[in-house]
C-alpha positions as CSV (number, residue, x, y, z in Angstrom):
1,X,-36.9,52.3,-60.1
2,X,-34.6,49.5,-58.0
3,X,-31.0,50.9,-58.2
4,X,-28.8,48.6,-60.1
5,X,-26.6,46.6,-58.3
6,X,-22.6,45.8,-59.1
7,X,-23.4,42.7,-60.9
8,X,-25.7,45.1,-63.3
9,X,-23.0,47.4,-64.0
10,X,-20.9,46.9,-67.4
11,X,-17.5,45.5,-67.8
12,X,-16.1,49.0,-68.1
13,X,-18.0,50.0,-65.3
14,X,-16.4,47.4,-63.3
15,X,-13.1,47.5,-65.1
16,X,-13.0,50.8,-64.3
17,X,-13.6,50.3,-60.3
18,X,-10.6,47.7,-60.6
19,X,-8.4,50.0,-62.1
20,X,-8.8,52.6,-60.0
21,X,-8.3,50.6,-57.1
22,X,-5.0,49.5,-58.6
23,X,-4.0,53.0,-59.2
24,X,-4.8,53.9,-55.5
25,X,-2.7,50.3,-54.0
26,X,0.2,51.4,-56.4
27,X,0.5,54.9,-55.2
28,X,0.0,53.3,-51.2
29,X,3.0,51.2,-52.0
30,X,5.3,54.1,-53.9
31,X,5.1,56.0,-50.4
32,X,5.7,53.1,-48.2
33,X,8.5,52.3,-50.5
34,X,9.5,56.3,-50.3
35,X,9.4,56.0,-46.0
36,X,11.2,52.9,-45.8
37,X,13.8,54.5,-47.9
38,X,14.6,57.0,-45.4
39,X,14.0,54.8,-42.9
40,X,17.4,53.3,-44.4
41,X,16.5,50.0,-46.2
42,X,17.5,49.1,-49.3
43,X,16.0,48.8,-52.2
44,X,17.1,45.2,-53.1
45,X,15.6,44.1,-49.5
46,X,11.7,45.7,-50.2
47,X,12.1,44.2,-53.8
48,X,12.6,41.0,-52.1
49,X,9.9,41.3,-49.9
50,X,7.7,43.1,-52.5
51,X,8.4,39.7,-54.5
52,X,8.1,37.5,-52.1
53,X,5.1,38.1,-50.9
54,X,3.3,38.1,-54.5
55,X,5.1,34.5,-54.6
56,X,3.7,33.5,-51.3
57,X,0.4,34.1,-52.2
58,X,0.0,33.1,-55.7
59,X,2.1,29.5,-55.0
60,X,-0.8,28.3,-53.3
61,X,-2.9,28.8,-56.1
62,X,-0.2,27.3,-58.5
63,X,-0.6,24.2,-56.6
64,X,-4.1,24.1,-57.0
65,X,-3.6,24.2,-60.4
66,X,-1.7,21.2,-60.6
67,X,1.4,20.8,-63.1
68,X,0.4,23.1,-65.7
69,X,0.6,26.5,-63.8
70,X,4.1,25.8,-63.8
71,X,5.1,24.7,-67.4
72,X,6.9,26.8,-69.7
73,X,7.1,25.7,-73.6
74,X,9.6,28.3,-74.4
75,X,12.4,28.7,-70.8
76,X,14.4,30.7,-72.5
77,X,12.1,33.5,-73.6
78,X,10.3,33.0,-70.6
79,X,13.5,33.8,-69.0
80,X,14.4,36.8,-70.1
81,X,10.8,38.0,-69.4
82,X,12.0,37.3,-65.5
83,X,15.2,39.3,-66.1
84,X,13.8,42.3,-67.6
85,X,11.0,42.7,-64.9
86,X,13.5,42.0,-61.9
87,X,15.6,44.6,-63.5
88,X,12.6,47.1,-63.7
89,X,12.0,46.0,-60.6
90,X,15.1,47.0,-59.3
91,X,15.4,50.0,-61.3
92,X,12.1,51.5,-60.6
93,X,12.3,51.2,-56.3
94,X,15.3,53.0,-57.0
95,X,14.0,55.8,-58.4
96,X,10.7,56.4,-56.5
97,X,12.8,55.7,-53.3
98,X,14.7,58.8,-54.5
99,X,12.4,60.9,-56.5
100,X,9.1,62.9,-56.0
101,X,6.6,60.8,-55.9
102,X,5.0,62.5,-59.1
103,X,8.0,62.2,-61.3
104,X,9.2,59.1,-60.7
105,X,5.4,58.0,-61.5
106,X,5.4,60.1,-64.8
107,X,8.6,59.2,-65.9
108,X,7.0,55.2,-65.6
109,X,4.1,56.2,-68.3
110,X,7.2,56.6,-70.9
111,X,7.0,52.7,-71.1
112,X,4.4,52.8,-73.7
113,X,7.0,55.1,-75.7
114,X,9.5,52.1,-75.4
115,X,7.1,49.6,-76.4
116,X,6.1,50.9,-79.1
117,X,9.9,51.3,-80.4
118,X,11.1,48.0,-79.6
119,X,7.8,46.3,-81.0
120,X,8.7,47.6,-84.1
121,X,12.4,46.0,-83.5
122,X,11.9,42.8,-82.0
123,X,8.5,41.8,-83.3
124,X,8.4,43.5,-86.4
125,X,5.2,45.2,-86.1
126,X,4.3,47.9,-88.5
127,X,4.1,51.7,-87.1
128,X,3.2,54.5,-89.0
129,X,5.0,57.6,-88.7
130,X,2.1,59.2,-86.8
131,X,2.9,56.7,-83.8
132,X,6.6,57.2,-84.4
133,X,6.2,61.1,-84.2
134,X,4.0,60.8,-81.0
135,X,6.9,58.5,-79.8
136,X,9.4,61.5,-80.4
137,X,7.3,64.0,-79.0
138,X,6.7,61.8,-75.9
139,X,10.8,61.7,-75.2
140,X,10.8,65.9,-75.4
141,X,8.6,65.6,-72.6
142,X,10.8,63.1,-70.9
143,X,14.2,65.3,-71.7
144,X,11.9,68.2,-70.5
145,X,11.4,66.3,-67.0
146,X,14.9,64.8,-66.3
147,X,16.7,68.1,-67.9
148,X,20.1,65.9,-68.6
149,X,22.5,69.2,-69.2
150,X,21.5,70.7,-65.7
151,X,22.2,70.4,-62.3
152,X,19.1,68.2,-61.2
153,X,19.6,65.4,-63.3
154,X,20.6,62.3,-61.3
155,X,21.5,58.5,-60.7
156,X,17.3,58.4,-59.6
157,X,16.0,60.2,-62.9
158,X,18.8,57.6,-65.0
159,X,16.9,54.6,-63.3
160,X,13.5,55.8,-63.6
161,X,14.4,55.9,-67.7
162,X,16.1,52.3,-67.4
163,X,13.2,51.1,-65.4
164,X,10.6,51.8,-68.3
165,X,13.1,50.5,-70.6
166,X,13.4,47.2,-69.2
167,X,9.4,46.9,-68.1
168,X,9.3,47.7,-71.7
169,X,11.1,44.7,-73.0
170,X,9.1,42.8,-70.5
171,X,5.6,43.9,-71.9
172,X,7.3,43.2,-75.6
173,X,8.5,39.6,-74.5
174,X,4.9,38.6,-72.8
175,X,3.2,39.9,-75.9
176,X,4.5,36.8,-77.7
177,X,4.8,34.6,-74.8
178,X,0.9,35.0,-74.0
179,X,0.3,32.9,-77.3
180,X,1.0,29.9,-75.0
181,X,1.3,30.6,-72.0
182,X,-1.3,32.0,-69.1
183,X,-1.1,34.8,-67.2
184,X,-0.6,32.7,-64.1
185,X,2.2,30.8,-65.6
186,X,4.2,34.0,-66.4
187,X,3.3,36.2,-63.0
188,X,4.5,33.6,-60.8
189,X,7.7,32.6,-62.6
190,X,8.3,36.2,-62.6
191,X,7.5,36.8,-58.6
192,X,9.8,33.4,-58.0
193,X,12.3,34.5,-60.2
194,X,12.6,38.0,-58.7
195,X,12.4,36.1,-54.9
196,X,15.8,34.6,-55.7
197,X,17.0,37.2,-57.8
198,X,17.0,39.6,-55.3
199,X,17.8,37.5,-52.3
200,X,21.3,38.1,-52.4
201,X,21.2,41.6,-52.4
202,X,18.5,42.2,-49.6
203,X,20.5,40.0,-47.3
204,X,24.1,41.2,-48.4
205,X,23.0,44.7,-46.9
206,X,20.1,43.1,-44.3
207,X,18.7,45.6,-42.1
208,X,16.8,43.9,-39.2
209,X,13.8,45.3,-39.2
210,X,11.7,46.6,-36.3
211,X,8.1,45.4,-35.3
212,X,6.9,48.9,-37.1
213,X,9.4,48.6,-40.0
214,X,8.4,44.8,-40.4
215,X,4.9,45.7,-40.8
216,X,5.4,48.4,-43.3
217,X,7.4,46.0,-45.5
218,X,4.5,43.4,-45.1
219,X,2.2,46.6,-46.2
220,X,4.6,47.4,-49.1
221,X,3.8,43.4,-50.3
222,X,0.6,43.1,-49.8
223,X,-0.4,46.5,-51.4
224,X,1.9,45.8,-54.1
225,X,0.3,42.2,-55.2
226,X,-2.6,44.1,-54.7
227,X,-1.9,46.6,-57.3
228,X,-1.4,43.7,-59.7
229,X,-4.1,41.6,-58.9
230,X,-6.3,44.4,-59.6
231,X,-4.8,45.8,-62.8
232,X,-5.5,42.2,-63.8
233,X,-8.7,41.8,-63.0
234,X,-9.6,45.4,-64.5
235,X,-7.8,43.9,-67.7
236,X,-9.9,41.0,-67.9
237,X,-13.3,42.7,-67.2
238,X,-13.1,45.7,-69.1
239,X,-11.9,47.2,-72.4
240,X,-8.1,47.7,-72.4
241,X,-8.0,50.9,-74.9
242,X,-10.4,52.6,-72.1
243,X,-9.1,51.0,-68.9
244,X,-5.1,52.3,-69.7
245,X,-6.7,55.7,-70.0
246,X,-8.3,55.6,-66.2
247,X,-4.6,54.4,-65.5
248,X,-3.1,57.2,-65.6
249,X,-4.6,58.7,-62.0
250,X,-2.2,57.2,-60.4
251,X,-0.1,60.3,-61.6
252,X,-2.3,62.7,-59.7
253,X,-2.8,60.8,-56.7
254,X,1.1,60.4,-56.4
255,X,1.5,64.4,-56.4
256,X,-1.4,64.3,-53.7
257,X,0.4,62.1,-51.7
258,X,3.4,63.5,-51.9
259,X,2.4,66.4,-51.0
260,X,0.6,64.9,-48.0
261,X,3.6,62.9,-46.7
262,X,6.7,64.7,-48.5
263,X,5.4,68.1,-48.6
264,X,6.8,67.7,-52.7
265,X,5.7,70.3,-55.0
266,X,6.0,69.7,-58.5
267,X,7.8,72.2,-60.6
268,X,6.4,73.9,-63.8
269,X,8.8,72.1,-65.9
270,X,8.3,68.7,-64.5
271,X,4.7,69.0,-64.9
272,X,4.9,70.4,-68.8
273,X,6.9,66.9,-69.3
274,X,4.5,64.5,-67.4
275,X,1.7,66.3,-69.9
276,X,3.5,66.1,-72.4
277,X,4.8,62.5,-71.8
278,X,1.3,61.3,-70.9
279,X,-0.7,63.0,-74.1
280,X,1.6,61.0,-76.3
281,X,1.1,58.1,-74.9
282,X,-2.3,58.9,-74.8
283,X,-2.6,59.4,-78.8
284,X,-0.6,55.6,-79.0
285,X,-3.2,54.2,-77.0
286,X,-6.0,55.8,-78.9
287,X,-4.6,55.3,-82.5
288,X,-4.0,51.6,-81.6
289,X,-7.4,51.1,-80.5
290,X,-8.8,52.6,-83.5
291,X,-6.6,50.4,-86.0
292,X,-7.0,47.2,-84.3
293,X,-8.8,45.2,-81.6
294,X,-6.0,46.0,-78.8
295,X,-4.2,43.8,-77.1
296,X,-4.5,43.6,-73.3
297,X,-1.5,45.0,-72.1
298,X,0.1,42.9,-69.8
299,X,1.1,43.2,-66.0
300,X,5.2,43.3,-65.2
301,X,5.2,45.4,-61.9
């Protein structure tokens, strides 16, 4: 029997493959972020360049695609879509610049515990206590992780929580924007957006970089539009309900790596949090999937 070849393989199969190749260019551009960090940039200048080079790439194809890549029926909302991602943005460099690797990356999965929450605020959709009660459970595991009342809480685990709170908004807003407008349309008014958004601020506090530093902010780019070019492609291959699942290894490849790199070592509490955090996220995705066709969840990194 001829093996079968990729094009034989299902759209999970293939989803799957995307996804984890997004999980593996994500977790490549946390540590870059994490050396440059101690190589002393800031995070406002690899935002810029993280942004930058998503627009670089994806205006050429804009172009291509004549006038209507570029329209927006709705600025404002599409707007504050680009103001809650550059925010994340900002938010979450902070906090795996300063963080291991492996919390800042849990504390990200909490997103779904915000969207949920402010789905049920701004878009009135209807939760049942069993998602509301997973929500709950989900922040124990986030208290559990930052531990506000002790001595290890900080400014990094503060902006790791604002970070999902803000990508939250973001995936909230694009849920109602997608009803007329593409997925184009919204990443690259979100990468342009972000470009001159953080402009400013990476050249207020400009480090010139060397020839190695220079190519390890390209790297930090380029993996990073990877990591959303893939998660999209994933999304529109496979089934979303299975594909966020196979999402979640970015969590153990971030304590591999920072391990490898870092020499971090996760502590007991930290990990009872991420398991926590990520088994009630896990029970949203899988109730949603069960009560309705789900929706594809939308990129904002």
């Amino acid at each position: 029997m001829k093996p079968r070849t990729p094009l034989a393989w299902s759209g999970n199969a293939r989803g799957a493959l995307w996804m984890l190749a997004s999980a593996i260019c994500f977790t490549f551009m946390a540590a870059l972020l994490k050396v440059l960090a101690q190589h002393g940039f800031a995070e406002s200048q690899m935002v810029f360049f993280r942004a930058a080079a998503g627009f670089a790439v994806l205006t050429p194809v804009a172009l291509m695609g004549g006038a209507k890549a570029w329209a927006v029926k709705r600025p404002v909302q599409v707007l504050l879509r680009c103001l809650f991602s550059t925010l994340g943005f900002f938010a979450s460099f902070y906090a795996f610049a300063h963080l291991p690797l492996a919390q800042a990356q849990a504390l990200s999965f909490s997103r779904t515990l915000f969207v949920v929450a402010l789905a049920a605020l701004m878009l009135k959709e209807p939760v049942g206590w069993r998602r509301w009660a997973a929500v709950g459970i989900g922040f124990v595991g986030v208290l559990i992780m930052t531990r506000p009342e002790s001595a290890t809480f900080s400014l990094a685990s503060l902006m790791a929580l604002a970070a999902a709170f803000f990508f939250g908004l973001a995936i909230v807003t694009v849920k109602d924007l997608t009803r007329d407008h593409s997925t184009l349309t919204l990443v690259l008014w979100t990468n342009g957006f972000t470009t001159l958004a953080g402009a400013p601020f990476a050249f207020f506090g400009w480090i010139q970089p060397g020839w190695l530093d220079l190519l390890l902010l390209i790297l930090l780019g380029v993996f990073g539009l990877a990591a959303q070019s893939c998660y999209v492609r994933a999304l529109g291959t496979g089934e979303a309900s299975l594909l966020g699942l196979i999402d979640y290894v970015r969590l153990p490849l971030a304590m591999v790596m920072g391990f490898v790199l870092f020499a971090e070592q996760p502590d007991p509490a930290s990990l009872l949090g991420a398991g926590i955090v990520i088994g009630s996220t896990l029970y949203i995705t899988w109730r949603e999937s069960n009560m309705r066709a789900p929706l594809k969840p939308p990129v904002v990194e």
